[in-house]
C-alpha positions in Angstrom: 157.4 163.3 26.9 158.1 160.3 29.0 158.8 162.2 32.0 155.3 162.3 33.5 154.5 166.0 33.0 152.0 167.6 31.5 153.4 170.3 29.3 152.0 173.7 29.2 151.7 175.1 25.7 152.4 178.8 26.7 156.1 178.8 26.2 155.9 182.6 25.2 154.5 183.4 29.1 156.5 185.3 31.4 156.5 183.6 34.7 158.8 186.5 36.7 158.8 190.6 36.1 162.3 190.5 36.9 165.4 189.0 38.3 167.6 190.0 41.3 170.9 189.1 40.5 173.6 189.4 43.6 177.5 188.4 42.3 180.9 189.1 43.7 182.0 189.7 39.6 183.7 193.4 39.5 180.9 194.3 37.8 181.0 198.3 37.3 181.2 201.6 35.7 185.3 202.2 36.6 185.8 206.1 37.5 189.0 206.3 34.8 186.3 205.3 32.1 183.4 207.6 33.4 184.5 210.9 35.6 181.8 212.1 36.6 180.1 210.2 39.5 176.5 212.0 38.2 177.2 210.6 35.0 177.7 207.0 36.2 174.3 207.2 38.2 172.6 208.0 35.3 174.2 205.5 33.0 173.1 202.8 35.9 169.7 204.0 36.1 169.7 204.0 32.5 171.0 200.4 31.9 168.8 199.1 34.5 166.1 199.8 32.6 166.7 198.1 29.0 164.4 195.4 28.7 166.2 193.1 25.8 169.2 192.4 24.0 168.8 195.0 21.5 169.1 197.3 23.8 171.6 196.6 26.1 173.7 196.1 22.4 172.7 199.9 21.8 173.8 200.6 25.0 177.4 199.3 25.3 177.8 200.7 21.1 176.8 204.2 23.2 179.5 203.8 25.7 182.0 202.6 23.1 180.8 205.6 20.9 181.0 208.2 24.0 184.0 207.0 26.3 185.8 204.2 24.1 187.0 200.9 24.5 185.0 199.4 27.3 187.0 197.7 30.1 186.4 194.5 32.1 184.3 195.5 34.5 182.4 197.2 32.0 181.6 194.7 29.5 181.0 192.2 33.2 178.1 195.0 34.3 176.5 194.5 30.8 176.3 190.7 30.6 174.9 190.9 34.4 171.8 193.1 32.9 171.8 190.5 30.4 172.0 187.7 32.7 169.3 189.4 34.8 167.0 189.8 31.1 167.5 185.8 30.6 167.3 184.4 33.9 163.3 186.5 34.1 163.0 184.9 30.9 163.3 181.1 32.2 161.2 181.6 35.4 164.0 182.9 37.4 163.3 185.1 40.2 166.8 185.3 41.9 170.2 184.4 40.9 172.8 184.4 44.0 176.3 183.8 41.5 179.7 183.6 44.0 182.8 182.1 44.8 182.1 180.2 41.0 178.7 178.7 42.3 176.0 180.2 40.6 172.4 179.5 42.3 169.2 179.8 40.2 165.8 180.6 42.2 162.5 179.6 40.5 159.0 180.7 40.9 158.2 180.5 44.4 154.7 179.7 43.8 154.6 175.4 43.6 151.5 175.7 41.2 152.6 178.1 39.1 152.1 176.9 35.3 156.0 177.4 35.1 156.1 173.8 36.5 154.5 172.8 33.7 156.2 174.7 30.4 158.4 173.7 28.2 161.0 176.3 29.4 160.6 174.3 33.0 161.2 171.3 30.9 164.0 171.9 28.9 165.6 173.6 32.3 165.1 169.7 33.5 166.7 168.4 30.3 170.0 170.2 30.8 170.6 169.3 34.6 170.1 165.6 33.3 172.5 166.2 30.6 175.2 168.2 33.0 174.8 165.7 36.5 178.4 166.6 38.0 178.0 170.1 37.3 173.8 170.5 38.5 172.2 169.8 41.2 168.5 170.5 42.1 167.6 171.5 45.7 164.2 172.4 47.0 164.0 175.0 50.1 161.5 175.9 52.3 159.9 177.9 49.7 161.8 177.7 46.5 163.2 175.9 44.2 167.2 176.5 43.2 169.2 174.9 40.7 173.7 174.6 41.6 175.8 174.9 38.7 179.5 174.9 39.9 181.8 175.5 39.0 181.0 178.4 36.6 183.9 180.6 35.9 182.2 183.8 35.3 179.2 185.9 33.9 179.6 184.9 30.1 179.4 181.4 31.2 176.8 181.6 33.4 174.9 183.7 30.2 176.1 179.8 27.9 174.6 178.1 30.9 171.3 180.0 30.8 171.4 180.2 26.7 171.6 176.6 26.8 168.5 176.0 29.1 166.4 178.2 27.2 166.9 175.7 24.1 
């Protein structure tokens, strides 16, 4: 690498436990496609939990199977749990994604081995290759990354698919 940085060969590490993600995308369980208010606490609950893509696929092929075609902001509230899998994935503590800005929060901690990976690095690779559309900003205490404008959750999901490599 010619950038200067020592890469860390623990690309397999998980540098979060999980992502908050905070949108304005009508991301939701509708009331015409699930009654019962009990029953959309405990599909939430439920879909909070899955851990990877496998499951959140079983998941939506359970809705489909149960209350049929998923709507809109159905198929939004599932790519926001995966959006929230991917973005823990890459070292991404918090994602703030409104008005078409989306705003990536790394590690807070400035010597975490993160700094160092190759996930950090290709992250670095894509903001050089996407300069009108990127920019870098470091806080007080964090790190963020600017991607605007991003159109929606799927694309912000290409975004983060893209800077995993």
């Amino acid at each position: 690498m010619s950038m200067g940085i020592k890469v860390d060969e623990t690309a397999s590490k998980k540098f979060v436990k999980d992502c908050q993600v905070e949108t304005d995308a009508e991301a939701m369980l509708t009331d015409d496609y699930v009654h019962s208010q009990t029953e959309r606490l405990r599909i939430y609950r439920e879909l909070n939990e899955a851990k990877d893509e496998p499951e959140v696929t079983r998941f939506e092929a359970e809705l489909l199977d149960r209350f049929g075609k998923l709507p809109d902001p159905v198929k939004e509230l599932t790519n926001v749990v995966r959006l929230r899998l991917l973005a823990a994935e890459l070292g991404i503590e918090r994602i703030v994604f409104k008005n078409k800005v989306f705003i990536c929060f790394f590690v807070s901690q400035e010597d975490s081995p993160f700094y160092s990976s190759p996930i950090f690095i290709n992250i670095v690779e894509y903001i050089k290759k996407h300069p009108s559309t990127c920019k870098m900003n470091q806080g007080k205490e964090k790190l963020s990354l600017s991607v605007s404008p991003v159109k929606g959750v799927s694309e912000a999901l290409k975004i983060l698919n893209e800077m995993k490599g």
